[in-house]
Structures are given as C-alpha cells and as structure tokens.
N, C-alpha and C positions, 0 to 999 in steps of 0.2 A: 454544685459540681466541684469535685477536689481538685486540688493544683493540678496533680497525675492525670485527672481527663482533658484539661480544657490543654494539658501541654499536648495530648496524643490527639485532639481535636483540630490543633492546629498546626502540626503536623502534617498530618493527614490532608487535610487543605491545601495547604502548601504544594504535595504531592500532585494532587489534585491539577491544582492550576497550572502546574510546569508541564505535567501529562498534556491535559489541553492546548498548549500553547504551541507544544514539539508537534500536535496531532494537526494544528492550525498550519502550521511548518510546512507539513508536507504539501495539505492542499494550494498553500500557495507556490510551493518552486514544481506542482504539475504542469500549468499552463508554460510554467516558465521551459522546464525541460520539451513539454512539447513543441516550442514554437524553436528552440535549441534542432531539433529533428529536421521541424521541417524547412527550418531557414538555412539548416547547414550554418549555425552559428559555433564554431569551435571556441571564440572566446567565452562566449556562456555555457559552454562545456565543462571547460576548465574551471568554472567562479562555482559550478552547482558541485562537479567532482569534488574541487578541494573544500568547500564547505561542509560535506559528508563528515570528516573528522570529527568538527567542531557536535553534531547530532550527535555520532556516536559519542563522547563523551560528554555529553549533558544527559545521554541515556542510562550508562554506567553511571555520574553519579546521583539519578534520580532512582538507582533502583539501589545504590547502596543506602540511598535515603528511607526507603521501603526497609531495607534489611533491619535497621536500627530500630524503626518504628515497631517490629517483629518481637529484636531483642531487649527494647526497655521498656516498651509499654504489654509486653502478653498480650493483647487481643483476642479474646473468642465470640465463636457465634458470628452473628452479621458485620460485625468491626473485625474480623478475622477474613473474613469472604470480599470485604472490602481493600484489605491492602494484598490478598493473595492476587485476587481479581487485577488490581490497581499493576504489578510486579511483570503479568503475563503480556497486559495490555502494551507495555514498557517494548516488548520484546516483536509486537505486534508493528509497533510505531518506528521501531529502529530497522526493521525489516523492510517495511514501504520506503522511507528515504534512500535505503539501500538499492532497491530496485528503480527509483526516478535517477540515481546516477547512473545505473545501466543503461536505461534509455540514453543518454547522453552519451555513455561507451558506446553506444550501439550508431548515436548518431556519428560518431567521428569515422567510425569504419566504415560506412557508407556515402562521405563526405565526399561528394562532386558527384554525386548521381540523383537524378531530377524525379522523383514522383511523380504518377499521374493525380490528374485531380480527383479519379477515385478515390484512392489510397489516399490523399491527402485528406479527404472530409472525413472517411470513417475513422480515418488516426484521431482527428478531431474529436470526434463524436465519441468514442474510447476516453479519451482525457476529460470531456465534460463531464460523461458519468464519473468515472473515478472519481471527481473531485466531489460530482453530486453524494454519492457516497460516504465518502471522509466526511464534508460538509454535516451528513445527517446523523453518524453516528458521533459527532464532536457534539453536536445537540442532543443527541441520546445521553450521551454520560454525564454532558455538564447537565441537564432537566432531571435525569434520572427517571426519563420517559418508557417505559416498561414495551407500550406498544409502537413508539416509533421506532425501538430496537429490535423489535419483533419482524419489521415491515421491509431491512434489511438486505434478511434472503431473496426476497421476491426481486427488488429494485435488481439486487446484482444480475439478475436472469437478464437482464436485456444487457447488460457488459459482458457476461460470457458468448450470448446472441451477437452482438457487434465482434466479437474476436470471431465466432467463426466464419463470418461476412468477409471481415479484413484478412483470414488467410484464405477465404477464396479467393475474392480478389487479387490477392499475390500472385497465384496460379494465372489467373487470366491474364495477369500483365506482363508476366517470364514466358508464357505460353505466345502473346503476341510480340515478344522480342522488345519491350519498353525497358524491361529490368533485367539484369542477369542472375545468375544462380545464388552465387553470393549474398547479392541486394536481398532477394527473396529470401534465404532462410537469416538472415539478419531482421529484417522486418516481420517474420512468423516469431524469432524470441520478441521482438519488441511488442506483440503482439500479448502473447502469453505475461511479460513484465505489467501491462495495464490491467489484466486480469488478476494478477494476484494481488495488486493495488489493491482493488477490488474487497477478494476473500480477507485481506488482511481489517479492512475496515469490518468487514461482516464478522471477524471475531473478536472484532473490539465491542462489537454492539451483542453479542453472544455474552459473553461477561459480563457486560451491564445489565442483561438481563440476569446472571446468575448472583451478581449484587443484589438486585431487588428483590428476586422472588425466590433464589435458593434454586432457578432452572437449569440443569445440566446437558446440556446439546447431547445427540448421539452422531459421534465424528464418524463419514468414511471415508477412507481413503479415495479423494479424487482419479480417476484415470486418467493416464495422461493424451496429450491431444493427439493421435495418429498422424496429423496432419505434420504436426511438427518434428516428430519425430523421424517420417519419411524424409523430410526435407533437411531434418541434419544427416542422416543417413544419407542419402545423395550427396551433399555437400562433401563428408569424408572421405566417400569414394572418389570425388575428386581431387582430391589434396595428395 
C-alpha cells in the first residue's frame, strides 16, 4: 500500500471514530435532557444548552476534515461513497444534538407546571427508544452491519406510534383541566423533537447502508402531524 493510501486510510478513520463518538454524544445527553423536562431542572438546561456550541464545532470541523480528505486524496467508487456518506451523516448528528437542546428550551417554557404520570412515562418511553435507536445505528456504522441498518425503519414505527399516544394524551390532560393550552402545544413540539431524533438516526443507518451495498433509499416527503399543527394553530389564535 503506498504512502497516499495508508495516509487517506487513516484519515478516514480518524473521521470515522470522531463521527462515532459526536453520535455516542447524543445518546448520552437524551436521558439527560429528558430527566431536564421532567424534573424541571433549569440548571441542566442551561449545561446541555451551552454545550450545543462546543458539538456544533466539532461538527464543522469534522466535516472540513471530510472536505480535505475529498481534496487531497480523489477517492472514487466505494472510498468516494464512504466519505460522501460519512459528510451527510455529520449533518444528521449535528441536527439531533440540536433538537435535545430544544427539548431543554421546551423544558424552561413550561417550568413550574406538573405533568401527569401519563405523560410522564410515555415522554419516558419516547427518550428510551430514541436513544434505542442512536444506540443501534452507532453499531450499524461502526460493524458496518448491512442488515441491522436495514432493521432501522421498522424499530422507528413504534417512536412515531408512542408520539402519536403522547399527543393524545396532551388532549386528554388540557381536555380534563391538568394542563393548560400553552403546556399542551409545548409538549406536542416536544413530542415531534423525540421523533425526529428518531428519522435522524434512521438516516444515519440509510447511509451505512448506502456504504455497503451502493443502496439508495426512495425519500418522501413526511406529512406533517395535524395534530400538531392544530395545536399551534389554536395557540396563535390566542396570542
């Protein structure tokens, strides 16, 4: 192997492991941002908020790190699909940390108002999957597991299934006078934020699959939730 590869091999690697670690990142400040929600903790709002910075720039420079890998080493073929691949996934990972500090915005706006224990376990149950999720596609990329990135899709069906549980139950709990209007379409975004958790890890493991095999998903555009939509809709009317 000539100098020139084993320098774009390790490289590449290097990419590699920082990806992983930012993706490791997220699953661990989930639990943390959730328990921020529901303990009504504003000081680890603030620790998760201003840590956001510090990701986003280890994101930017892990993907100028990709750009260089582009511009000195040429890559084609499967070593081309690997750092395209590797660049999107970047964009994928800096998106989810972005949305775990909204939950955290989310949680300071509705700071001093009590959940039911419903809405407390399925918030729960929401953040376990998310993190099952991340969890399984960080083992997809680092194994380079073809079919447990395949298995992806399916898992997320039961995190979109629990979002639409948790914004009925929002209904049921503004409907019985527990929460007010506010709380409720505050907790329907915060609902929607553990969901896209979610699609963000499902197109990390989309990619890894298009590393291995050359397979190109067919995107469509998701619709958005009515549920939610009504409820910021009423919200504005009241403002």
């Amino acid at each position: 192997m000539t100098e020139l590869r084993k320098a774009y091999h390790h490289d590449l690697e290097q990419a590699r492991s920082e990806l992983a670690r930012l993706a490791a990142l997220v699953v661990e400040l989930l639990p943390r941002a959730t328990a921020v929600l529901l303990d009504g903790d504003l000081e680890g709002a603030e620790y998760i908020i201003r840590g956001d910075a510090a990701i986003d720039q280890r994101c930017v420079d892990l993907e100028e790190q990709c750009i260089r890998i582009l511009a000195l080493q040429a890559p084609v073929a499967t070593e081309l699909r690997q750092v395209v691949a590797l660049m999107k996934m970047i964009a994928e990972v800096e998106r989810s940390a972005d949305l775990i500090c909204n939950i955290c915005k989310a949680a300071r706006r509705i700071y001093g108002h009590e959940l039911d224990p419903k809405l407390r376990g399925i918030v729960n149950r929401m953040s376990e999957q998310a993190q099952h999720l991340y969890s399984a596609t960080i083992a997809a990329f680092v194994e380079q597991d073809d079919a447990m990135a395949a298995a992806l899709d399916d898992m997320d069906a039961y995190l979109d299934a629990l979002q639409k549980q948790f914004v009925q139950a929002i209904f049921e709990s503004h409907a019985a006078g527990r929460i007010d209007l506010q709380v409720a379409v505050q907790l329907a975004v915060v609902a929607r934020f553990y969901e896209r958790i979610g699609d963000h890890a499902v197109n990390i493991a989309e990619r890894v699959r298009f590393v291995i095999t050359g397979w190109v998903p067919d995107h469509k555009k998701p619709a958005r939730s009515p549920v939610v939509i009504d409820l910021a809709a009423e919200s504005s009317g009241e403002s």
